[in-house]
C-alpha positions as CSV (number, residue, x, y, z in Angstrom):
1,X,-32.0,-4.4,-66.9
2,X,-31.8,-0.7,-67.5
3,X,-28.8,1.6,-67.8
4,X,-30.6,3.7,-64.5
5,X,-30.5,0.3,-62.8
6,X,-27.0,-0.7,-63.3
7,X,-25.7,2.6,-62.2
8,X,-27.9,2.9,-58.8
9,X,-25.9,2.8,-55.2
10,X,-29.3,0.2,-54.4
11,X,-29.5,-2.0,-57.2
12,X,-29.8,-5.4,-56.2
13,X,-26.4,-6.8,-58.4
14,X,-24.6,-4.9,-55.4
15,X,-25.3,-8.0,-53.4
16,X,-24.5,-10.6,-55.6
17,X,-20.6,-10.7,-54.5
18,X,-19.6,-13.1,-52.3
19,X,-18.9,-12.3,-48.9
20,X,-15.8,-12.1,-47.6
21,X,-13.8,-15.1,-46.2
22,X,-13.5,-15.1,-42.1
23,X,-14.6,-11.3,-41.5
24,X,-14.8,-9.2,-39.1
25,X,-15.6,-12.7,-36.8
26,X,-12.2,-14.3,-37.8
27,X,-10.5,-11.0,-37.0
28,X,-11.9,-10.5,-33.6
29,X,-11.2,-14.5,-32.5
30,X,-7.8,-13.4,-33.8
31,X,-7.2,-10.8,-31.3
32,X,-8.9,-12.7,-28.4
33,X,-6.2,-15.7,-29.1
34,X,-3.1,-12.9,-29.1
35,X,-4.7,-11.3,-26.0
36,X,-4.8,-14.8,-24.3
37,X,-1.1,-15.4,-25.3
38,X,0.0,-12.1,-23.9
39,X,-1.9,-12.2,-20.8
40,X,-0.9,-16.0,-20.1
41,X,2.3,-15.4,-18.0
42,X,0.4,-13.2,-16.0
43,X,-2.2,-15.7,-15.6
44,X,0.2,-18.1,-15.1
45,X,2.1,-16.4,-12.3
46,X,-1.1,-15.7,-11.0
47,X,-2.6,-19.0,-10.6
48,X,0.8,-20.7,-9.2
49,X,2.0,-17.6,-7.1
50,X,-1.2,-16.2,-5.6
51,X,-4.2,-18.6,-6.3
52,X,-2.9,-21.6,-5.5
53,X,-0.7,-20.9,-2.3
54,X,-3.8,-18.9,-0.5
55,X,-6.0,-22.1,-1.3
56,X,-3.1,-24.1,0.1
57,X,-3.1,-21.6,3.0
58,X,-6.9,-22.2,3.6
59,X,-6.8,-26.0,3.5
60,X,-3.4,-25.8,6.2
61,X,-5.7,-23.3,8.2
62,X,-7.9,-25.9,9.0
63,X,-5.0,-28.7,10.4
64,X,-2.0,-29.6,12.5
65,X,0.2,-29.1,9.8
66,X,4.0,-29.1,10.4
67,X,7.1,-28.6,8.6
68,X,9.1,-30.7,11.2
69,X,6.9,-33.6,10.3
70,X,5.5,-33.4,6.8
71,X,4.3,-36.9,6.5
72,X,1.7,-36.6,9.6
73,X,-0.7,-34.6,9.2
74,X,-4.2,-34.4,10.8
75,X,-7.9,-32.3,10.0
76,X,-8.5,-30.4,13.0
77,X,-11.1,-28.3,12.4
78,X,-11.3,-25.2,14.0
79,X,-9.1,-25.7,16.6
80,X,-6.3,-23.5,15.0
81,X,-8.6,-20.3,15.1
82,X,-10.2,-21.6,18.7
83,X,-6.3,-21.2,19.7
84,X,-5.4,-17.9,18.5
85,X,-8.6,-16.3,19.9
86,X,-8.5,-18.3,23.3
87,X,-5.3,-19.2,24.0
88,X,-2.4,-17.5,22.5
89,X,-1.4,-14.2,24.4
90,X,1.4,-13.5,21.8
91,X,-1.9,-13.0,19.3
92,X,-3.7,-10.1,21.3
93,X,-0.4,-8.4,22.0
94,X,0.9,-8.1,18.7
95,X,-2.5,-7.2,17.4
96,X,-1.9,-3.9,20.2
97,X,1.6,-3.1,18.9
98,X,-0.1,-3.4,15.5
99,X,-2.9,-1.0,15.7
100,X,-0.2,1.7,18.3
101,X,1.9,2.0,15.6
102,X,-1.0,2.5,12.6
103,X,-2.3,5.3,15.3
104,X,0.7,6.8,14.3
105,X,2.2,6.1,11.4
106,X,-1.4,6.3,9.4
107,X,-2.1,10.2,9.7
108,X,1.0,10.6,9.3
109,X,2.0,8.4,6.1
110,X,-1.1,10.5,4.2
111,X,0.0,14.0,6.1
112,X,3.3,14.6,5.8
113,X,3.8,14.2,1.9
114,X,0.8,16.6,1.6
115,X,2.5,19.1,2.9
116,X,5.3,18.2,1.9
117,X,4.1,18.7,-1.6
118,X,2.2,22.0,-0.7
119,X,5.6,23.5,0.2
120,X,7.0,22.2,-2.9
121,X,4.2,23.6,-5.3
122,X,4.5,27.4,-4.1
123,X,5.0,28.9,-6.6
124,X,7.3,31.4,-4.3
125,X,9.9,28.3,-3.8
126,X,13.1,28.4,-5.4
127,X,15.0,24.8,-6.3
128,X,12.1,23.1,-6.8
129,X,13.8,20.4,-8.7
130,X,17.0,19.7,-6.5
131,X,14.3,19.5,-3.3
132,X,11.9,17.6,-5.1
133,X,14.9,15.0,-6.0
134,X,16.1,14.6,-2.5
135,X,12.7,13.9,-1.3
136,X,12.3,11.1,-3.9
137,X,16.2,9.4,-3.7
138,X,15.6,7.9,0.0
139,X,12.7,6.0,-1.7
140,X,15.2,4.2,-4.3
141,X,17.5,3.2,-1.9
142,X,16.9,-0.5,-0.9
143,X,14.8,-0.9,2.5
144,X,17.2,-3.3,4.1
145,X,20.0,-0.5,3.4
146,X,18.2,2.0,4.7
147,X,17.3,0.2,8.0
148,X,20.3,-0.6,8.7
149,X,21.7,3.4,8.0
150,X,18.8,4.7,10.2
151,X,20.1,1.9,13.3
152,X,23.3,3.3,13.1
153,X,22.0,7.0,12.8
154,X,19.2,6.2,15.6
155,X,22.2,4.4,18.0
156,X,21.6,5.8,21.9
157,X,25.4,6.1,22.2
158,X,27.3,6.7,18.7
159,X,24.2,7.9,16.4
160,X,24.2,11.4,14.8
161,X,21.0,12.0,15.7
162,X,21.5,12.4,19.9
163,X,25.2,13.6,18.4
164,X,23.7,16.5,16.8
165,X,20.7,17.0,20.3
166,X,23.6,17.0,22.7
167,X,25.7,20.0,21.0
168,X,22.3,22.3,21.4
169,X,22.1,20.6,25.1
170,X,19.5,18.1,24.9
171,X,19.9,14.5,26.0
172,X,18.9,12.5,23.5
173,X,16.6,9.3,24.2
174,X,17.5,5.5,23.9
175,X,15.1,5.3,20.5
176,X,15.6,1.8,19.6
177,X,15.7,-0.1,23.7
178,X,12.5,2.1,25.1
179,X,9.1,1.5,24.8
180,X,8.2,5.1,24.6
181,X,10.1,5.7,22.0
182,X,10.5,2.9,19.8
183,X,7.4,4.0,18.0
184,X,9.0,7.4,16.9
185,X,12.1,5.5,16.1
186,X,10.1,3.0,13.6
187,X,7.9,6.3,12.4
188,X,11.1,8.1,11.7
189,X,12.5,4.8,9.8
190,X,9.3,4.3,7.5
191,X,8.5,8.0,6.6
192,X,11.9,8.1,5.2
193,X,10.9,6.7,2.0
194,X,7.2,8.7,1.5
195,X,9.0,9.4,-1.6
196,X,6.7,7.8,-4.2
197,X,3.9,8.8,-2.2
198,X,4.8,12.5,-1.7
199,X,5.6,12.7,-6.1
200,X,1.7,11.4,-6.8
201,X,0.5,13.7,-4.8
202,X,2.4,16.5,-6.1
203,X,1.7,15.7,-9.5
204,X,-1.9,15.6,-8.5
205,X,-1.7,19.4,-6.8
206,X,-0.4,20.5,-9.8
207,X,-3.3,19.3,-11.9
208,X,-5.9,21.2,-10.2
209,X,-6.8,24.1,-12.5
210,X,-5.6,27.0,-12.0
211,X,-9.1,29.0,-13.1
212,X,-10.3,27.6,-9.6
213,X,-7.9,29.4,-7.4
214,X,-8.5,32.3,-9.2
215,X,-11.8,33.0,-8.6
216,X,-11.3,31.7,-5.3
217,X,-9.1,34.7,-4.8
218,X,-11.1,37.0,-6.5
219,X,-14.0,35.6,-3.9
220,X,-11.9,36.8,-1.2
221,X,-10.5,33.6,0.1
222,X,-7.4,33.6,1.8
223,X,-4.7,30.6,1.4
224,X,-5.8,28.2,3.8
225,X,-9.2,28.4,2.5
226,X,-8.1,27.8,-0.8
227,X,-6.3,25.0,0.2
228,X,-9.1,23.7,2.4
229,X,-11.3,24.1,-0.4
230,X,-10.2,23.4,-3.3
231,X,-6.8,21.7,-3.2
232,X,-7.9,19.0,-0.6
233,X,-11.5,17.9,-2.9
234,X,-9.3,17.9,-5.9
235,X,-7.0,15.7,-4.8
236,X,-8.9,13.4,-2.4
237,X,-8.5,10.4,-5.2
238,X,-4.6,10.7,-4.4
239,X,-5.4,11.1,-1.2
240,X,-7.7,8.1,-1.2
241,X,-5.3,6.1,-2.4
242,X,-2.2,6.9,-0.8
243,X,-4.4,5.7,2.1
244,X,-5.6,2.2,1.1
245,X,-1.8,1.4,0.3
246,X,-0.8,3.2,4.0
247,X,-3.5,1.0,5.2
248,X,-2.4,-2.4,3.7
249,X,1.3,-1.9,4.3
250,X,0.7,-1.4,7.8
251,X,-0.9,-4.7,7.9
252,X,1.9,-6.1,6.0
253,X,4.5,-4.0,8.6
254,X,7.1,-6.4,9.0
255,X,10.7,-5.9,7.6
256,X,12.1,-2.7,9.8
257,X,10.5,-3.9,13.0
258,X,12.2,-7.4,12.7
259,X,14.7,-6.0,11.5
260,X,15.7,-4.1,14.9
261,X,14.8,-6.7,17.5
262,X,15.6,-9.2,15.3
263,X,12.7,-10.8,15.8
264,X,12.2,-11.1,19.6
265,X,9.7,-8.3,19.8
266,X,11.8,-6.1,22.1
267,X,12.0,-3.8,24.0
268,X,8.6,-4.9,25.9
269,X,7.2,-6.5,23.1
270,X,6.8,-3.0,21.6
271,X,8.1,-4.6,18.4
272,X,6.1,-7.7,18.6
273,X,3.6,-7.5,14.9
274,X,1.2,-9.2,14.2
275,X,3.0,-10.2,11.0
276,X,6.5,-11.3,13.0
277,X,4.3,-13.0,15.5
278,X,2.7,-15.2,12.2
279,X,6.5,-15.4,10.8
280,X,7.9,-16.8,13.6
281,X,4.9,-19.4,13.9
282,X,5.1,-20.6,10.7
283,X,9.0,-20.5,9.8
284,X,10.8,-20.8,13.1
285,X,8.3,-22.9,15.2
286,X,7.4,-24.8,11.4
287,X,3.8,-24.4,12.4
288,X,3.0,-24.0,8.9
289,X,-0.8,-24.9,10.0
290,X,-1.3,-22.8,13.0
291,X,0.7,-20.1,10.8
292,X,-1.9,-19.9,8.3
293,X,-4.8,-19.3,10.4
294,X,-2.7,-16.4,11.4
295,X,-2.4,-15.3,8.0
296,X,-6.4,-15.9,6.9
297,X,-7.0,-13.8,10.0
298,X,-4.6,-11.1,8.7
299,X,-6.1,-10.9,5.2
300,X,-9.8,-10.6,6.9
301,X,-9.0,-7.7,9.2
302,X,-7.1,-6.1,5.9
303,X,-10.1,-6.7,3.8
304,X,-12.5,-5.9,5.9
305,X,-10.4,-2.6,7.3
306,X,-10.1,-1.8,3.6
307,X,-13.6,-2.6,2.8
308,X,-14.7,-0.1,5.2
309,X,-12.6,2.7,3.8
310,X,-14.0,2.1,0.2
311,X,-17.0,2.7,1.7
312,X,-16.1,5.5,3.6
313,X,-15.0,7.1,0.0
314,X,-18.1,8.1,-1.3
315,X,-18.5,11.0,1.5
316,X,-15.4,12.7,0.6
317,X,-13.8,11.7,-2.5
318,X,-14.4,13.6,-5.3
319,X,-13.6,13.6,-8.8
320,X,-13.2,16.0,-11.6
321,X,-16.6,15.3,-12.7
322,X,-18.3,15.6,-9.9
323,X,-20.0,18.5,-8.2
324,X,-18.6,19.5,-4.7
């Protein structure tokens, strides 16, 4: 072999080493088996906290399951779901109170932080960080804590609130024993803590750039119209998603409500949930079968609810990438 042939980058000696042991295979089933034994808890707490109990669920759903009397149990079909649509009045109530309050509290829950978060991003606004924090704090403090502030604050007779309405001369209402204005009172309660929500969407306003609003204004266009236009499409993903979790934790609404009535729906019923209506089913009656029928049709109307809203998305969220 030739001197020329020894020395060339494609001489065919190149290829006589041996190749090396495992390789890039080996490496890659390495990082698989690591990826599986840091995802495992997950998994874990996944199958045994989520999986398994809404199988569970599903299977109860279907019998006459009850906690009083574990040992007898029958297979009743249907009959669990042929009750709640037919029979139980407690079921088309609470389903009412459910969707009067998410009238309410849904506009509002995606409203109020944006404007709230408007305000904040002027750049005309002085103490933006001391306002900023005491939006945010009443979202740290524990919910219980704060329901049980906002009774006291919220009290017909000794709360601040008609405290502060009588010294102007106003007579403040009964919030928390009327049925026109127990919905205000629970509104008032939950948009308390919009803290998290109102800081996303701030963060989001302030990542629109700047180059848009400027030749917005060079266009002509006043505030609003900037806003309208520009601020809104930018951030309609934080929007978006503000408004799925709005949407779910309405369905989920139970803690403040049952909280206040503690449980017995009043005044009129106002306060009677869907989800305390399941609770009481399942935890104080021990109807553990009938209670998960009530659940499995909980998740549908949430999944089908939120189902429509994804669709919904693709007419009016945008993304930076997109044209609008």
């Amino acid at each position: 072999m030739s001197t020329s042939q020894q020395s060339s980058p494609f001489a065919v000696g190149a290829a006589d080493s041996p190749p090396a042991v495992g390789g890039a295979g080996s490496l890659h089933r390495s990082r698989q088996i690591w990826g599986l034994i840091f995802v495992s808890p997950w998994i874990i707490g996944f199958l045994a906290f989520t999986l398994f109990p809404m199988v569970a669920s599903l299977v109860l759903s279907f019998t006459d399951y009850n906690l009083n009397e574990p040992d007898q149990i029958n297979w009743i079909g249907l009959e669990n779901f042929q009750e709640l649509l037919y029979v139980d009045p407690l079921v088309g109530t609470s389903l009412i109170a459910t969707l009067k309050f998410a009238l309410i509290a849904l506009p509002l829950s995606i409203i109020l932080p944006i404007a709230i978060a408007a305000l904040l991003n002027s750049p005309y606004l002085a103490g933006k960080r001391i306002f900023r924090t005491l939006f945010y704090m009443p979202y740290i403090v524990p919910l219980i804590s704060g329901v049980y502030i906002w009774q006291g604050m919220l009290n017909s007779e000794t709360g601040w609130i008609n405290r502060l309405l009588a010294e102007i001369g106003i007579m403040g209402p009964n919030w928390l024993n009327d049925v026109n204005w127990i919905y205000p009172a629970l509104n008032i309660i939950g948009l308390w803590g919009i803290g998290n929500a109102f800081l996303i969407t701030l963060a989001s306003m302030q990542g629109v750039p700047t180059e848009l609003y400027e030749a917005a204004r060079v266009d002509g266009a006043n505030p609003w119209r900037r806003f309208r236009s520009i601020t809104i499409p930018m951030i309609s993903p934080v929007i978006f998603y503000n408004l799925v979790l709005s949407l779910i934790g309405l369905f989920r609404y139970f803690e403040i409500p049952y909280i206040l009535s503690q449980g017995t729906g009043e005044p009129g019923q106002s306060t009677m949930f869907f989800t305390i209506h399941l609770y009481k089913q399942a935890f104080v009656f021990k109807e553990m079968g009938y209670g998960s029928a009530l659940a499995w049709v909980l998740f549908v109307l949430a999944f089908i609810a939120t189902f429509i809203l994804f669709l919904s998305a693709r007419y009016w969220v945008y993304y930076s990438n997109e044209e609008f």
